[in-house]
N, C-alpha and C positions, 0 to 999 in steps of 0.2 A: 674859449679855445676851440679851435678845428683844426681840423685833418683835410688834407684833398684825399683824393683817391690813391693814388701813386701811397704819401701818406699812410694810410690806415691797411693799407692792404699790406703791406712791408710790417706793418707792428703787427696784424692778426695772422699772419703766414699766409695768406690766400692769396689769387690774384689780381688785376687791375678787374680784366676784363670780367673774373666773378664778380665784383659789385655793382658792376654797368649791367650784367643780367640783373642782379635782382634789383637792380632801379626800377628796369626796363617792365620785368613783372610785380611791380608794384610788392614786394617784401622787403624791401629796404629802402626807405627812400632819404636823399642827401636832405640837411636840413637847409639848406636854399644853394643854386645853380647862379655862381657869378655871372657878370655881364661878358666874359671872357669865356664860359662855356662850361667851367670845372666845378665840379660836384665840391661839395663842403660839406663835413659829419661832423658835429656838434656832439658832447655825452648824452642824450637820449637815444640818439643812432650807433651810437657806440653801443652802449648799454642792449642796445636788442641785437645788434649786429653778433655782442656774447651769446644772447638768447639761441639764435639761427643757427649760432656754428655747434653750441649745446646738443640741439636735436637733430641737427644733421650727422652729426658723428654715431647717433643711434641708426641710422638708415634710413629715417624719416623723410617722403615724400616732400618737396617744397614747396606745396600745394597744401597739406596737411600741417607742415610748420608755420604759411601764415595763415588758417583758420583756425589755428591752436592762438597765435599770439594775437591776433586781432580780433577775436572774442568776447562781449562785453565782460565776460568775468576769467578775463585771460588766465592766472592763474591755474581757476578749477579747469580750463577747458586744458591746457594743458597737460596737466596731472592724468587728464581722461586721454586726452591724445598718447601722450607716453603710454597708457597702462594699454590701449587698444594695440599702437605698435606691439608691444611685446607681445600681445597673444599671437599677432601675425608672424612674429621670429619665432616662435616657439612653436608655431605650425611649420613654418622652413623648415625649423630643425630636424622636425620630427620628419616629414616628407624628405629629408634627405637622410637621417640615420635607418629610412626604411631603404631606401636606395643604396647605401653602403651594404647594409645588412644583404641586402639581395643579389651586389656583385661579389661580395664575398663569397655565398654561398655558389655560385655559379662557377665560381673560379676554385673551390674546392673543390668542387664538384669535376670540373676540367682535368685539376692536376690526380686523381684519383682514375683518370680515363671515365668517369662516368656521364651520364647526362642528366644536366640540372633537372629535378623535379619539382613539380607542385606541391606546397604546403597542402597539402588530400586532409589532412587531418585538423587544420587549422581553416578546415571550409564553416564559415557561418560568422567566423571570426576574425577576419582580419577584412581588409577594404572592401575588394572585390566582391564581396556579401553585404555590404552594409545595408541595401537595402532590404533584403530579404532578412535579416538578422533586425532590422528596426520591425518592419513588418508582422515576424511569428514571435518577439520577445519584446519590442518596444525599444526605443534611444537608449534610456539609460543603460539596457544589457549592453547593445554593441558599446558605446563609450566606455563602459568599463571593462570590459573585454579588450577592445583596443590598447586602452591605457595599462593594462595588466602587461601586454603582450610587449609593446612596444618600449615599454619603462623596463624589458629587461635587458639585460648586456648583452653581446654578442655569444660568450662562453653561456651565460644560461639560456638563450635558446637552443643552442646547440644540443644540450645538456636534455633541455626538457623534449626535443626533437627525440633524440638517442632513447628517451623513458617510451615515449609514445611507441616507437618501431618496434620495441620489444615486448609492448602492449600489444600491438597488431598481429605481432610474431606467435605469441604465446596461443589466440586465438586459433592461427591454422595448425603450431599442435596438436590442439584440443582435437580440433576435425578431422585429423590425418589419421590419429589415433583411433579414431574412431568412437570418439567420447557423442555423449547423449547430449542435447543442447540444457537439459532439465538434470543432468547428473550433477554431482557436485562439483566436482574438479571444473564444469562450465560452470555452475553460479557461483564458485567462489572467485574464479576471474570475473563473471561477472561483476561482482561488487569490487573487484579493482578497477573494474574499467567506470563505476562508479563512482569511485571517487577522484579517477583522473577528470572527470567532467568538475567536481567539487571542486578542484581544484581552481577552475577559469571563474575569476570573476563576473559579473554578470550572468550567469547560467541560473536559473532556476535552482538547481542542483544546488550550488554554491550558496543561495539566499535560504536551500531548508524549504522552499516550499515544494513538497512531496506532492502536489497535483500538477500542477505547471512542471516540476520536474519529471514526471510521469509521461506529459504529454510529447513533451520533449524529447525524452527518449526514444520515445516510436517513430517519433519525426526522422531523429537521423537513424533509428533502425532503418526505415524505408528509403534514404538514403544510402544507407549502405548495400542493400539487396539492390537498387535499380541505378544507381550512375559507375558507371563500370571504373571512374578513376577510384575508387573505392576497390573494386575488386583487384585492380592491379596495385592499391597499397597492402592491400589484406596477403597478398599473394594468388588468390583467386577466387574467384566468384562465391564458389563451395564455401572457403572459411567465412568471408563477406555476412554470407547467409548463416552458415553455425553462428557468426556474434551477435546479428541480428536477432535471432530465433530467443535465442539464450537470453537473451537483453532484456525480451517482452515478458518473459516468464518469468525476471527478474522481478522488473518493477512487477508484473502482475499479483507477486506474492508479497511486495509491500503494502500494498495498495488493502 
């Protein structure tokens, strides 16, 4: 039994002229071209012609669909093709549920009369650091970090944003007041602002190791005293420096 073209395209829902492309690039070819001109598919062309429309309906490149099926161990090469796609969708996704996330907050940020700000607080840990964050803590911190960050909702980061500002806030209390950076009321915020670092996967902090977490601290201490978007989250400079000070004397007395 065969199909012409007209045929088979009418029974697989597609159209004429798609099976004439993939003649033409060699991913589907008829099983012999009458003396009259008309393609003829035969059940092995059938049968793959299922395959192609399979992994096209996933997104799959049709470049990638015939070095999956023409493979000597088509099959596994398949099964590898599919499993690669998906990591690729699963990067889309993610690169656009950061993009959603980031109009959102822009536009709340709008309807509030405000202007969108920098994640200040989220510096080391989200893209825009990845290299610096692979650099001072190695791949696997930033990946986990990432994936901590970006695995959550919309309402929890919101959530966890709203914990941090009131982290930052607590600190220029401290310093308005006139608190000592070595008093307690500063080290016992300190060890909160301790354990909000505990909290980020991938930190040092997080994994318990108290050297590497040590060192780490000072890192973004000195972060916080010299890049001034710090001192405009802190509210200014001064508190910046009271958290920073506080910070060193913190771990210093773990240590």
């Amino acid at each position: 039994m065969e199909w012409t073209v007209h045929q088979l395209a009418e029974r697989a829902g597609i159209s004429g002229r798609t099976l004439r492309h993939y003649h033409r690039i060699r991913l589907l070819e008829p099983d012999r071209v009458g003396s009259n001109g008309y393609r003829y598919y035969g059940p092995d062309a059938v049968a793959r012609l299922q395959r192609i429309l399979l992994l096209r309906d996933t997104g799959m490149p049709l470049a990638d669909i015939a070095a999956a099926l023409d493979a000597p161990e088509s099959p596994t090469a398949e099964v590898a093709a599919l499993q690669a796609h998906l990591e690729r969708l699963a990067a889309d996704r993610e690169a656009l549920d950061r993009r959603i996330s980031a109009v959102e907050h822009t536009l709340a940020m709008r309807r509030q009369g405000r202007a969108p700000q920098m994640d200040v607080m989220l510096d080391g840990f989200n893209d825009r650091y990845e290299d610096e964050v692979v650099q001072r803590w190695g791949r696997a911190a930033f990946d986990a970090s990432n994936r901590w960050w970006h695995g959550k909702s919309i309402r929890q980061q919101r959530d966890w944003k709203t914990n941090t500002e009131r982290l930052l806030a607590r600190w220029r209390e401290l310093q308005e007041e006139g608190r000592e950076p070595d008093s307690v009321a500063a080290q016992q915020h300190a060890s909160v602002h301790m354990a909000w670092f505990a909290d980020i996967p991938g930190t040092p902090t997080h994994a318990g190791d108290a050297e590497r977490s040590a060192a780490m601290v000072r890192g973004v201490a000195q972060q916080y005293e010299t890049n001034p978007d710090f001192h405009q989250t802190f509210g200014s400079r001064a508190a910046a420096h009271f958290a920073a000070t506080s910070l060193r004397i913190h771990v210093q007395r773990l240590s």
